[in-house]
C-alpha positions in Angstrom: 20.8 -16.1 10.4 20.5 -12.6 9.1 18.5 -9.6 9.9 19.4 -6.7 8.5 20.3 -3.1 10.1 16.9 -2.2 9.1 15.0 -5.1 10.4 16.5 -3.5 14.0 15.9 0.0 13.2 12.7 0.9 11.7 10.9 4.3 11.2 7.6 4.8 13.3 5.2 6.0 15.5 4.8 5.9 19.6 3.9 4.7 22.0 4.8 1.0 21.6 6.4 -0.8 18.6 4.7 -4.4 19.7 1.7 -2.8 21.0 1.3 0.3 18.0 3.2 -0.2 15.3 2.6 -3.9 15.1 -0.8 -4.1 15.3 -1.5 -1.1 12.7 1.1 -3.3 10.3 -1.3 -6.6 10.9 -4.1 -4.4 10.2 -2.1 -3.2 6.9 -1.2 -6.9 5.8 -4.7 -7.8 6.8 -6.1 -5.4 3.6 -3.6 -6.6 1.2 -4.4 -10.6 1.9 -8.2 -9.6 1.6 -7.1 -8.1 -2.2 -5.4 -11.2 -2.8 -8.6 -13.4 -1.8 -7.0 -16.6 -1.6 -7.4 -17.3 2.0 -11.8 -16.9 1.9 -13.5 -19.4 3.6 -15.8 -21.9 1.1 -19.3 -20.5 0.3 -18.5 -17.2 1.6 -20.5 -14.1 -0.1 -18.5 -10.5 -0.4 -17.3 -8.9 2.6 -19.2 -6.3 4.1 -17.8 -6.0 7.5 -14.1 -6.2 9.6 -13.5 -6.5 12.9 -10.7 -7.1 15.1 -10.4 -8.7 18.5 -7.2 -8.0 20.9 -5.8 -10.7 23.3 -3.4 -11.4 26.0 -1.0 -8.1 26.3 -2.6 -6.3 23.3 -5.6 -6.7 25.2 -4.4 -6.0 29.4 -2.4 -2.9 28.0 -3.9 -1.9 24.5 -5.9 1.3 25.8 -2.5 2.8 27.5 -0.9 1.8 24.5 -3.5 3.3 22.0 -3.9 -0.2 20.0 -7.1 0.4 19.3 -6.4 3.2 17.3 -3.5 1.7 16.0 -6.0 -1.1 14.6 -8.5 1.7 13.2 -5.4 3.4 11.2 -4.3 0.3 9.8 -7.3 -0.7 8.4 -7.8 2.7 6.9 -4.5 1.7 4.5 -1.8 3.5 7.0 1.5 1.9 7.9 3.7 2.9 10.6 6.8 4.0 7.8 4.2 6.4 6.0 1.9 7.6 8.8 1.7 11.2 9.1 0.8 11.6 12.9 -0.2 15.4 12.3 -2.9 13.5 9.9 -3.4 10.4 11.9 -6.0 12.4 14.3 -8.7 13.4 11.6 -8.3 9.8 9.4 -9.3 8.6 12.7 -12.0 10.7 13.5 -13.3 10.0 9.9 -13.3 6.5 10.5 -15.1 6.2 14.0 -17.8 9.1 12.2 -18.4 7.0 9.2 -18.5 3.7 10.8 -16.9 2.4 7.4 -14.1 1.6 5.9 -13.6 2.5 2.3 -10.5 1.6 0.5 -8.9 1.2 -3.6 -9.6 -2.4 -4.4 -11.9 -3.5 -1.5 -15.3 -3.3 -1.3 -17.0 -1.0 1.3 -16.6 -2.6 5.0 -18.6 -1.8 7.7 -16.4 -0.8 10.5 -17.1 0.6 14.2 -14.5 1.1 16.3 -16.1 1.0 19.3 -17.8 -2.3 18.6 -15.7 -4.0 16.4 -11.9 -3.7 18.0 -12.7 -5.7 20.8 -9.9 -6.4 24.1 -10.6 -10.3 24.9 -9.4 -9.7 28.9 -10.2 -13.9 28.6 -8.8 -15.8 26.2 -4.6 -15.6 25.5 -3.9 -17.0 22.0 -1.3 -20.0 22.1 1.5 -18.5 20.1 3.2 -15.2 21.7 1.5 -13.2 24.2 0.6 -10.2 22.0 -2.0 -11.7 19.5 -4.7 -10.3 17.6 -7.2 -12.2 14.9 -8.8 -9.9 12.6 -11.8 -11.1 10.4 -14.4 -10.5 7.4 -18.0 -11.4 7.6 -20.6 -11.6 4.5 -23.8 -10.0 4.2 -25.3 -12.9 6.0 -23.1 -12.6 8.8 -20.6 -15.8 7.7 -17.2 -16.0 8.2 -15.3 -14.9 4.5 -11.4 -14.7 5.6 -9.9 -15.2 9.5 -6.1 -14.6 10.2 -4.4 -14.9 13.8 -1.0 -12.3 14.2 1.5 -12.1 16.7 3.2 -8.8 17.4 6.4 -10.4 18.4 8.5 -7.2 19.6 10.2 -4.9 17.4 7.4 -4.1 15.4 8.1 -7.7 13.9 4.5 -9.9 13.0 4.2 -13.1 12.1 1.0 -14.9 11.1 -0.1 -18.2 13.7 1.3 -20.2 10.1 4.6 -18.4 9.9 5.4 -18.4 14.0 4.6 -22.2 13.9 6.9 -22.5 11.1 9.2 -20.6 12.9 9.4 -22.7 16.1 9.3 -26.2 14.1 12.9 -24.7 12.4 14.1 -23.6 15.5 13.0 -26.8 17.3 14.6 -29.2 14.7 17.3 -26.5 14.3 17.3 -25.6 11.0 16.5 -22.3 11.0 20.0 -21.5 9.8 19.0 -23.3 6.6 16.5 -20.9 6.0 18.5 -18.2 5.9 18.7 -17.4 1.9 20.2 -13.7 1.9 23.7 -14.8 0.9 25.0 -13.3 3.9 29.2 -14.1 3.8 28.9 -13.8 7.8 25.8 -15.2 8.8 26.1 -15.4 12.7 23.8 -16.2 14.8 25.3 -16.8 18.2 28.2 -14.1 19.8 30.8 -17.0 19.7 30.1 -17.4 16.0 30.6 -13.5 15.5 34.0 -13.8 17.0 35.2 -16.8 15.6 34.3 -15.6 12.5 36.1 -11.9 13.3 39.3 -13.7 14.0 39.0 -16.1 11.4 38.3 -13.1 8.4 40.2 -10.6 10.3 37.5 -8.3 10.1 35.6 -6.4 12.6 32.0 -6.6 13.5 31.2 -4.0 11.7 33.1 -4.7 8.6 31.5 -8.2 8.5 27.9 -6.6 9.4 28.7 -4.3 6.0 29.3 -7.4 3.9 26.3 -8.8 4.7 23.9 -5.2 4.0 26.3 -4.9 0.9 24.5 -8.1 -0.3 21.4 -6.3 -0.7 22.6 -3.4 -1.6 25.9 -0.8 -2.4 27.7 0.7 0.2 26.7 4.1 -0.7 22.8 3.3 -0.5 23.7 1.5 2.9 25.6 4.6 4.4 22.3 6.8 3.1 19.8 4.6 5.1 21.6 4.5 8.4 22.3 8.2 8.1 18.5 8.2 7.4 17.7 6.9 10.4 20.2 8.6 12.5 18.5 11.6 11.5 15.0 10.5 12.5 16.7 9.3 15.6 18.0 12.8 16.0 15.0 15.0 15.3 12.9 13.0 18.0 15.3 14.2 20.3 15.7 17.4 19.4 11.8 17.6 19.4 11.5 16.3 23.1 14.4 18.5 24.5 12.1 21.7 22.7 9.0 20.5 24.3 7.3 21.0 26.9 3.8 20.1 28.4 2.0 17.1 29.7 2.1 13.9 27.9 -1.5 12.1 27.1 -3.1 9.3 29.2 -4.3 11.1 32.1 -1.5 10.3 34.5 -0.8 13.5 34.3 3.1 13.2 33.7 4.9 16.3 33.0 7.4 16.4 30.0 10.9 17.1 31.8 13.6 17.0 29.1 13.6 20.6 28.0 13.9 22.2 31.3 16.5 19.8 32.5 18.6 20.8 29.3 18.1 24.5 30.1 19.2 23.9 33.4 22.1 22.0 31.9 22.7 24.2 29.3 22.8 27.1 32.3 25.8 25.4 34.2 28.0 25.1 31.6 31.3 26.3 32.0 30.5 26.4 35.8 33.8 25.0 37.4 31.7 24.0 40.2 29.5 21.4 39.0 29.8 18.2 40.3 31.4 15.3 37.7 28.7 13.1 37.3 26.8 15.7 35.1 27.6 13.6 32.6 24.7 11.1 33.3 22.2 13.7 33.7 23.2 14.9 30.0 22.7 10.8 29.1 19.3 11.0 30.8 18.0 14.0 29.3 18.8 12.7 25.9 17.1 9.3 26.3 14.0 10.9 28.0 13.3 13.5 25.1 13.2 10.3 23.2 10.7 8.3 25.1 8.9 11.5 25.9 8.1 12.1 22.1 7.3 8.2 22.0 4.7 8.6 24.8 3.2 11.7 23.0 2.7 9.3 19.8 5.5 10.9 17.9 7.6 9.4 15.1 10.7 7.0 16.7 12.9 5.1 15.5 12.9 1.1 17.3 15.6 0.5 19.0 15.2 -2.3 19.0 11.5 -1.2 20.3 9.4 1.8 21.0 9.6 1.3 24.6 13.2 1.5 24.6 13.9 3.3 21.6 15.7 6.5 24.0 18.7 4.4 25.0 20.6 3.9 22.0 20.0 7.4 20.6 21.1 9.0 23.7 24.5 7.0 23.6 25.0 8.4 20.3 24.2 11.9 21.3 26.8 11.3 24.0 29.7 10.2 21.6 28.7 12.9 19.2 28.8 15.9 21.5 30.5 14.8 24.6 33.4 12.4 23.4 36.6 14.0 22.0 37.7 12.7 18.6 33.9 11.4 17.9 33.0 11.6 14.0 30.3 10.5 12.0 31.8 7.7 10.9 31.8 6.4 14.0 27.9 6.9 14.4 27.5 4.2 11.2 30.0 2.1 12.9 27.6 2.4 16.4 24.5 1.8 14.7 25.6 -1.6 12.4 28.1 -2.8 15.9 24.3 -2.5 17.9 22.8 -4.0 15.2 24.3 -6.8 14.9 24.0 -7.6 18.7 20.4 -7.2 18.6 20.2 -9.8 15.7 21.8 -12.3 17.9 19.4 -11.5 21.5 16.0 -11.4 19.0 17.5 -14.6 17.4 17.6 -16.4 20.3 15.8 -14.7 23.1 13.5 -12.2 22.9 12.8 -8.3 22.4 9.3 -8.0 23.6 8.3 -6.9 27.1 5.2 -8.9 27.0 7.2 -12.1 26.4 10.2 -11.7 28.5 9.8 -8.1 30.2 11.7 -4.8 30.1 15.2 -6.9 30.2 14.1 -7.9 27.0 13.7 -4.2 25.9 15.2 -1.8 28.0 18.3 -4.7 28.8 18.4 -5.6 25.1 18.5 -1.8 23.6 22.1 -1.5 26.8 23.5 -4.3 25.6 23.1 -2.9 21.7 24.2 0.6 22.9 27.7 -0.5 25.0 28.3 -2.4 21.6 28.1 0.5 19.6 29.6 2.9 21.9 32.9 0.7 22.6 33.4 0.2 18.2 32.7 3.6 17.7 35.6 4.1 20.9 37.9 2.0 18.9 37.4 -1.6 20.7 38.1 -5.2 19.5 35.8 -7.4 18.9 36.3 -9.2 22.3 36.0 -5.9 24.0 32.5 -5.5 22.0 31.4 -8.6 22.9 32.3 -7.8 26.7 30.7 -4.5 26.5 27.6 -5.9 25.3 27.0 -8.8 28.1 28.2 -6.4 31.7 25.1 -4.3 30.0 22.6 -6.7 29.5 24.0 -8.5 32.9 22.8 -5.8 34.8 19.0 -5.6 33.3 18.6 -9.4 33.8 14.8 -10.2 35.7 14.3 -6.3 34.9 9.8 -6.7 35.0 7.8 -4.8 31.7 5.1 -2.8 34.6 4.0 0.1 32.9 1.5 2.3 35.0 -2.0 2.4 33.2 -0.8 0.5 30.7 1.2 3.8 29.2 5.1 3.8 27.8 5.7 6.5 30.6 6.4 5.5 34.5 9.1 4.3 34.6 9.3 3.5 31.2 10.6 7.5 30.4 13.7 7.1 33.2 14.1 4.1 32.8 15.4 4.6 29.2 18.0 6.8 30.9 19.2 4.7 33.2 19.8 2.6 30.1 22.0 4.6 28.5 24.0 5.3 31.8 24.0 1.7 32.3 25.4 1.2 28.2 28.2 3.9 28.3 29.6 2.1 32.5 29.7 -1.0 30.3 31.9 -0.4 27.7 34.2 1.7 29.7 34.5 -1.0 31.7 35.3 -3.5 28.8 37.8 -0.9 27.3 39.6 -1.0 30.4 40.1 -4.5 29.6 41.8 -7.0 27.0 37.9 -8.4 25.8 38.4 -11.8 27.7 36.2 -12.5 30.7 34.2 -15.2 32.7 30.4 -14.9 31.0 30.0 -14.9 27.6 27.2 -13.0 26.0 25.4 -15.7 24.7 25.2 -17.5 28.4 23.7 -14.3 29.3 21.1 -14.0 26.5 19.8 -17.2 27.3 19.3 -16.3 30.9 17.4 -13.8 29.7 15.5 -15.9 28.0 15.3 -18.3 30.5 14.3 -15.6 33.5 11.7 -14.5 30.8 10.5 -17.9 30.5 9.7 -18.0 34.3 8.7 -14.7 35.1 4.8 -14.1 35.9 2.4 -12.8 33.5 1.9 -10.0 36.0 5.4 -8.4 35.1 5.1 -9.0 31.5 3.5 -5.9 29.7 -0.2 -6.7 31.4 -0.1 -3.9 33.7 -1.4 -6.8 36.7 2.1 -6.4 39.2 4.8 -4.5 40.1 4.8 -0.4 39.6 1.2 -0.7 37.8 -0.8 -1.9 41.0 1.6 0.1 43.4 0.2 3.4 42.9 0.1 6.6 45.1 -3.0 6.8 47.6 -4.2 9.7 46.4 
């Protein structure tokens, strides 16, 4: 098993990485299989009109999570890597003015928004609770190409065909076979990591190099993570300089920028009480995941959702822990990269299939990772770090109010990073070996997920979203 760095950490757009940037990359993939034409249905004519419906979570939470627009962008050729959200608002507008799509190498679809992206509150698709099917019809109204995608967290899709394929390997457990990068340390578990660690001698992150290096040099490597260490970066730096209310209509107030003000105020104040440090790890993660809710370009980590936590932990090496240095921010980012292969590989990222432990829990467990290599811990001590973070997120509920990445989505982000950076002090205070391994504990993730009601799984039907102030 093998997913790269990049397969963890990928450039886009708010609010939601299953909910936004996987739909508007079905969309995308949708355009280029119609240009390919294989998949038309016999005795089909030309297409002369697309449509989309929404289903399960897309569908409960799509609105909050502007879906719907994320649809119309994709099928007007955008992709969540190139979108320019300062141009997003008036390719949209075109679109819903128009009523068409027009496009190099397709003909010219009829296309209303308003009619034609349709939230099926009724029907849940079989695969993964995020599905969409988006289709082509003829001048006569027939069928001319159908195909079913599953946002499965992350920003990762997978047509019905490829997630069926998917669970077959993984049922008859040879999904390792299928792995064909060439990876020299091709874990998929925690246990393999380590046994491999102490049979190579070779840290995590020297063996998570080895297997990027197979793709490419180390040099390219090192210029992509720095890449998106800087997009990371800028997001914050644009939510600690902004203020305002975020979109919606809840009415939320942006709070990072005057919290770092009054931060920024106290400092060198002998006064101030000790656990500043936490408010410094909040503020971080919320400027994040305040940018995310405004639409703004993110990084996952590994989702939209909680795409604040491990950002924030590297703002608080960088600026806060003596004897940090860049180097140790690659080291951070391939260390939580490598522990969010192993949870997506055999649990889950997305909210909507296991809840926020799946997101919020996951994006802990990949910061305490990063944060105890970047501090100088063994493997063991990694490994350690990772499950005490994710412990304490297990049966955590995805309940976002009106459907929007904002209460409690925004805090909760922080108390992920203040969660992340307990952990691996913790596990640096010890020798790595302890009772629960992190594997046990992703699979009661997985298994909690597996039980938990629909209501508390990204469908906005329990928890915070029905308990609302009477007002």
């Amino acid at each position: 098993m093998f997913l790269s760095v990049f397969d963890i950490f990928k450039i886009g757009i708010g609010p939601s990485s299953s909910h936004t940037m996987g739909p508007m990359t079905a969309a995308a993939r949708f355009l280029d299989e119609l240009r390919d034409g294989r998949r038309i249905w016999p005795g089909a004519g030309a297409p002369v009109r697309v449509r989309c419906s929404l289903h399960g979570s897309l569908a409960w939470t799509g609105k909050g999570h502007a879906t719907d627009r994320a649809v119309v962008l994709g099928l007007a050729g955008c992709t969540p890597e190139t979108l320019d959200p300062d141009e997003a608002e008036e390719l949209e507008k075109k679109v819903r003015t128009e009523k068409q799509i027009k496009l190099p190498g397709l003909p010219t679809l009829k296309f209303d928004p308003d009619t034609d992206v349709i939230f099926d509150f009724e029907k849940n698709l079989p695969g993964h609770a995020n599905g969409m099917i988006i289709e082509t019809y003829d001048a006569e109204n027939r069928l001319h190409m159908q195909e079913t995608f599953y946002s499965i967290g992350g920003g990762f899709i997978l047509t019905a065909e490829e997630l069926e394929r998917a669970k077959t390997a993984a049922a008859s457990g040879t999904q390792e076979q299928t792995d064909t990068s060439g990876a020299p340390f091709p874990f998929s578990s925690a246990k393999e990591m380590l046994e491999m660690g102490r049979k190579s001698g070779k840290t995590i992150v020297q063996m998570k190099r080895a297997n990027e290096q197979v793709a490419m040099s180390a040099e390219e490597l090192d210029k992509k993570i720095w890449k998106i260490w800087g997009v990371m970066d800028s997001c914050m730096e644009r939510g600690l300089n902004t203020e305002g209310e975020l979109p919606g209509g809840l009415t939320v107030k942006r709070r990072a920028a005057a919290i770092k003000q009054q931060l920024e105020d106290e400092r060198g104040d002998n006064m101030k009480m000790p656990h500043v440090a936490n408010d410094w790890l909040s503020v971080y993660a919320m400027a994040v995941n305040e940018e995310n809710a405004a639409g703004g370009k993110v990084v996952t980590a590994p989702t939209n959702g909680a795409a604040g936590v491990i950002p924030a932990t590297i703002k608080y090496y960088r600026e806060h822990c003596p004897g940090s240095n860049d180097e140790g921010i690659t080291t951070f980012l391939l260390t939580a990269a490598a522990i969010g292969g192993i949870i997506k590989h055999n649990a889950s990222i997305s909210g909507a299939e296991v809840g926020c432990q799946g997101e919020v829990g996951s994006a802990a467990a990949m910061a305490a990772a990063g944060f105890c290599a970047a501090l100088g811990g063994s493997n063991e001590q990694i490994e350690n770090a990772a499950e005490i973070a994710l412990e304490h997120h297990l049966g955590m509920t995805c309940d976002p109010v009106g459907g929007l990445v904002q209460v409690p989505c925004i805090e909760r982000n922080g108390l992920g990073a203040i969660k992340a950076v307990s952990a691996a002090s913790l596990a640096l205070r010890g020798d790595g070996s302890h009772y629960m391994p992190l594997d046990n504990c992703v699979e009661a993730m997985r298994q909690t997920g597996a039980e938990m009601s629909e209501k508390y799984k990204e469908t906005s039907k329990g928890g915070l979203a029905v308990n609302l102030p009477e007002c």
